[in-house]
C-alpha positions as CSV (number, residue, x, y, z in Angstrom):
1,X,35.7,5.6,13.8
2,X,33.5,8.2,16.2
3,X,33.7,10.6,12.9
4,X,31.8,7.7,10.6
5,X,29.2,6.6,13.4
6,X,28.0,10.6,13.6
7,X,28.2,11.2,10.2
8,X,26.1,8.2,9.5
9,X,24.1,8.8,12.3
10,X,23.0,12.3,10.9
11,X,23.0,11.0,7.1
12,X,20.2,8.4,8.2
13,X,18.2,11.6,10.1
14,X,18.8,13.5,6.9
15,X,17.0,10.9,5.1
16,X,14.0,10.0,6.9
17,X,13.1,14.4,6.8
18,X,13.4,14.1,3.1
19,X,10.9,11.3,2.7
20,X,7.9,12.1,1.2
21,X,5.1,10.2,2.0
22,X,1.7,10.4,4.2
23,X,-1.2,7.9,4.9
24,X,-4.1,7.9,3.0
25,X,-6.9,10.2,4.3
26,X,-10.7,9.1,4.5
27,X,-12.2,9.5,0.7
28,X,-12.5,7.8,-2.4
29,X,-9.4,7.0,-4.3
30,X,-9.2,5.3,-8.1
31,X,-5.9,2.9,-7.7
32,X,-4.0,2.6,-11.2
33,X,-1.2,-0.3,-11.4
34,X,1.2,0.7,-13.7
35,X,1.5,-3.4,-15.2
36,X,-1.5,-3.0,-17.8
37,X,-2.7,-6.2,-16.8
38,X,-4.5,-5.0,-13.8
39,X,-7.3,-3.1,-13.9
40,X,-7.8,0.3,-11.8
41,X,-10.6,0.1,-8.8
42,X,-12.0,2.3,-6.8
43,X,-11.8,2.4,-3.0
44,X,-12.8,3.7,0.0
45,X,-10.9,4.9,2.8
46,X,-12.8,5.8,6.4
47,X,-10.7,5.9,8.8
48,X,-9.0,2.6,9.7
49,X,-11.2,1.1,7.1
50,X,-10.1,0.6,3.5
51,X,-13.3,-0.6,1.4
52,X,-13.5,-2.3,-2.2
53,X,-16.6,-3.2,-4.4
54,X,-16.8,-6.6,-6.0
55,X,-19.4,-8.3,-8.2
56,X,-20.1,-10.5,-5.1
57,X,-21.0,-7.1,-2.7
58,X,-18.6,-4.4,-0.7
59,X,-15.7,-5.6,1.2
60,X,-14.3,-4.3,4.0
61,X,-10.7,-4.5,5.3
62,X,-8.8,-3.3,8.6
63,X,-6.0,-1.0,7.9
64,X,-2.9,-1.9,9.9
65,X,-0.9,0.8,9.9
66,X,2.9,0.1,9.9
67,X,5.0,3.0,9.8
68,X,4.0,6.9,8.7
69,X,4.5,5.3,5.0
70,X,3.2,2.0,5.2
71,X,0.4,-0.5,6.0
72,X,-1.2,-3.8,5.0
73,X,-5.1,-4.9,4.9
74,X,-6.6,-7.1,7.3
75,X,-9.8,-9.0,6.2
76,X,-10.9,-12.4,8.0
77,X,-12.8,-13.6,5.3
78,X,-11.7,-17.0,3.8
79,X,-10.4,-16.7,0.3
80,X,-11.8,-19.5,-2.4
81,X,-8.4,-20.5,-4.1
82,X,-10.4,-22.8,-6.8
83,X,-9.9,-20.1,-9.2
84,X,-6.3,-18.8,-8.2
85,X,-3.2,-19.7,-9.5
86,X,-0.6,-21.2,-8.1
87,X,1.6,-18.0,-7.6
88,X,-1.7,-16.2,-6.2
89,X,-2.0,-18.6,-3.9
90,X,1.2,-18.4,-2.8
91,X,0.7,-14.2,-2.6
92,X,-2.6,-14.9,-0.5
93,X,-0.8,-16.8,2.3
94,X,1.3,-13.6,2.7
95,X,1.0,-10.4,4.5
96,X,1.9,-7.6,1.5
97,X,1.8,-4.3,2.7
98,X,1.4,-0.7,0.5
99,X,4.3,1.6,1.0
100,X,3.8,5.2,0.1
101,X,6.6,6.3,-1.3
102,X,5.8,10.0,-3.0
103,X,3.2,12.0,-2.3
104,X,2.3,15.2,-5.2
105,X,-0.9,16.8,-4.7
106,X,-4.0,14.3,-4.5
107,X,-1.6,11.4,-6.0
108,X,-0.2,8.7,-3.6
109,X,2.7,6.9,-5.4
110,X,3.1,3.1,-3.8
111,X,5.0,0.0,-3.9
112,X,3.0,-3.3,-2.6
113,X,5.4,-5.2,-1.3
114,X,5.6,-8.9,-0.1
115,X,8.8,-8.3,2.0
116,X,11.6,-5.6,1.6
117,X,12.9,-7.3,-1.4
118,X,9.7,-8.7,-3.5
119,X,7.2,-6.5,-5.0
120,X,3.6,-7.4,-6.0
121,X,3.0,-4.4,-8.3
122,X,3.6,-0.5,-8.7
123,X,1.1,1.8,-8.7
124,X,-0.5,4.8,-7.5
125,X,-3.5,6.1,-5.2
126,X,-5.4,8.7,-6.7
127,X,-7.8,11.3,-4.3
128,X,-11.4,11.8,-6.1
129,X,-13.2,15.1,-5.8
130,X,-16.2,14.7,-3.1
């Protein structure tokens, strides 16, 4: 039984080395979704700061960093459900959260999750050129 505990022990070590993932660093990034219903946006990041434009002016959200691979955006601004639906309302009562999973070059593959076992879309984070 001592055998299996080390051996997972050192597996699970193994496998958090091997990940390959970073946060996002301050700059502009273009995110593409990989569902072709969304449309890509550009962002900002500066420092705990992740920024968005909108036809309605620039918004700004805290970055909440949850693990070396993760975090979710904070923004305090109330959101006008009239023209959600149902399931996006549902989404906007929740926390999701970006997880990095690959990094390769100026590219930042993500998951944005829900919780561990719902996703909200597949993307990737893409560096621009200052």
């Amino acid at each position: 039984m001592e055998k299996y505990l080390i051996l997972f022990i050192i597996s699970l070590s193994f496998s958090s080395f091997g990940q390959n993932c970073s946060m996002l660093k301050n700059g502009k990034y273009e995110i593409q979704y990989d569902a072709k219903e969304r449309n890509s946006s550009l962002i900002e990041i500066n420092g705990n700061h992740y920024y968005t434009d909108h036809d309605d002016g620039k918004k700004d959200y805290e970055i909440i960093t949850l693990s070396n691979c993760s975090f979710r955006l904070k923004n305090n601004e109330k959101v006008d459900e009239s023209k959600l639906t149902e399931f996006q309302k549902i989404i906007s009562k929740q926390k999701p959260y970006f997880e990095i999973i690959k990094v390769e070059g100026s590219v930042y593959y993500f998951v944005c999750r829900i919780d561990l076992h719902v996703q909200c879309g597949t993307g990737k984070f893409i560096k621009k050129e200052e």
